[in-house]
N, C-alpha and C positions, 0 to 999 in steps of 0.2 A: 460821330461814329459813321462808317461806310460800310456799302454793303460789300456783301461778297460772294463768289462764286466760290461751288467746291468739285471737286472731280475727284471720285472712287481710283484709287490703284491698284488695290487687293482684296480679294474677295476669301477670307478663310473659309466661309460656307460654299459648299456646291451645289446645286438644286438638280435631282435626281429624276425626280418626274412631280407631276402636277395632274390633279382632277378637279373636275367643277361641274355640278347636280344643278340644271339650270330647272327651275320652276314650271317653265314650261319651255318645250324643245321649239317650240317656234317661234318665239321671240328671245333671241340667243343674245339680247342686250337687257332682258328683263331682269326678274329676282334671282337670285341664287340660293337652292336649298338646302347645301351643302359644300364644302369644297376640302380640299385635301393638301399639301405638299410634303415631299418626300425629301430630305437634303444629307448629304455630308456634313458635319460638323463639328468643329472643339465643342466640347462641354464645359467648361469652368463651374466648380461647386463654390456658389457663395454664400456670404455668412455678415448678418447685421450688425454694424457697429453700436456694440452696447457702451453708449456713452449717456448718462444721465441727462438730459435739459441738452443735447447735443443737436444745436443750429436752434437754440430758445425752446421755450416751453413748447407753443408747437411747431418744432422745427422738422423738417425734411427728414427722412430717414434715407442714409448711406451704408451704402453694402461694399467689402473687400471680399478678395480671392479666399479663399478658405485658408488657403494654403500660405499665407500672406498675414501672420498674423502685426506685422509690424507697421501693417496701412493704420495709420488713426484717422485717415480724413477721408481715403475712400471713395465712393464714385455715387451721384443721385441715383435714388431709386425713384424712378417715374414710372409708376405700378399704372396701371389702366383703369381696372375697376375697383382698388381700396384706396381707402383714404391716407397719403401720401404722408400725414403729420404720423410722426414720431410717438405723440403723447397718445393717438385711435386705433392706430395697427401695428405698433410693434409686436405685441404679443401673435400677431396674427403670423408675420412675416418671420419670426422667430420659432416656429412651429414649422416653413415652408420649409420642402428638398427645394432651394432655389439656385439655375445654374444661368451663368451666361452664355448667349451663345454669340461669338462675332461673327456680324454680317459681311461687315466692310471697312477698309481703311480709305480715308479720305483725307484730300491737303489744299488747301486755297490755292484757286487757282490765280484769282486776281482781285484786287480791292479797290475799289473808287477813289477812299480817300484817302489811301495811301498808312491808314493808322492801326492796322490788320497785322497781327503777329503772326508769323512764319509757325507753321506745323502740321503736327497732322493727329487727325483723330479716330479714334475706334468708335466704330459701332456697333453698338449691341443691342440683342433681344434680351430680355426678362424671361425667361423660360420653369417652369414646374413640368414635371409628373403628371399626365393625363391619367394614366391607370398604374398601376404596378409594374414597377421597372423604369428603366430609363428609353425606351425604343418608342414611345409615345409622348410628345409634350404640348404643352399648352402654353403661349404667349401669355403673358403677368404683368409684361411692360418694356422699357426700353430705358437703355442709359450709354452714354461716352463718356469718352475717356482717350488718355493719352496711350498711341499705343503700345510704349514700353510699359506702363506700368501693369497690365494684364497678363499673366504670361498663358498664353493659349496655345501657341505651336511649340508642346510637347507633346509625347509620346505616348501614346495612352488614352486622350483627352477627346480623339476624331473619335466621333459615332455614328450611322446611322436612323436619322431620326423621322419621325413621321406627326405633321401635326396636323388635326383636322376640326370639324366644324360637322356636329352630326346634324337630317333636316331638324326644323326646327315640330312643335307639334303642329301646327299649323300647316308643315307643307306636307307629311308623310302621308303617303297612300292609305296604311292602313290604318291610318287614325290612331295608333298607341307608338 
């Protein structure tokens, strides 16, 4: 197996603007107590493949397009902070508003040894619902995918969206 380089060609997402609450203003490489980004982006509303014992007892849990009911295989879900098997958090992820959001398409640029299949792939964020509505969201995780089989550049799907990182208690001035 050889390695490979990958090189972005398309960027679905637009980044709008950016903030960052540094801990302390004079050490501008120190902690962060907060941070913010503001982006353009499709939304894709997805939806967990209810497939019984699907990838083993505890096998992976894969999400399709909502809209897409005829994916059976679908794309990893590599959530961040629940547990990934299928048999501990489906119910969890089955309950979520969960949408994708793509970051970026990308395609090899070059492979060492030569045994590297030609394509290109999507990437995506994991995204939920930080409050009520969809103009707020919170990262859940990350997954690719080929980028025909997501269909994202339709009509409707581009939002503006805003995700942040409130301080933590530890760093807020006023203590609550």
């Amino acid at each position: 197996m050889g390695f490979t380089t990958s090189v972005a060609y398309s960027f679905p997402a637009t980044i709008v603007n950016t903030r960052v609450v540094l801990v302390d203003d004079a050490k501008p490489f120190g902690g962060v107590a907060a941070a913010e980004i503001t982006m353009e982006a499709p939304l894709v509303p997805l939806k967990l493949i209810e497939k019984a014992g699907f990838g083993g007892e505890d096998g992976h849990m894969f999400l399709r397009a909502e809209a897409d009911a005829s994916d059976e295989s679908g794309m990893y879900g590599g959530f961040d902070t629940i547990d990934r098997r299928f048999s501990r958090s489906s119910g969890v992820v089955r309950n979520m508003d969960l949408f994708a959001l793509p970051v970026a398409c990308t395609r090899r640029e070059n492979c060492e040894a030569g045994s590297c299949q030609a394509g290109s792939t999507l990437r995506l964020l994991l995204v939920a619902p930080a409050d009520n509505g969809l103009e707020s969201m919170k990262r859940v995780g990350y997954t690719v995918t080929d980028p025909g089989r997501l269909k994202y550049a339709v009509p409707g799907l581009r939002k503006s969206l805003r995700s942040s990182s409130e301080p933590s208690q530890d760093y807020r001035e006023d203590g609550g």
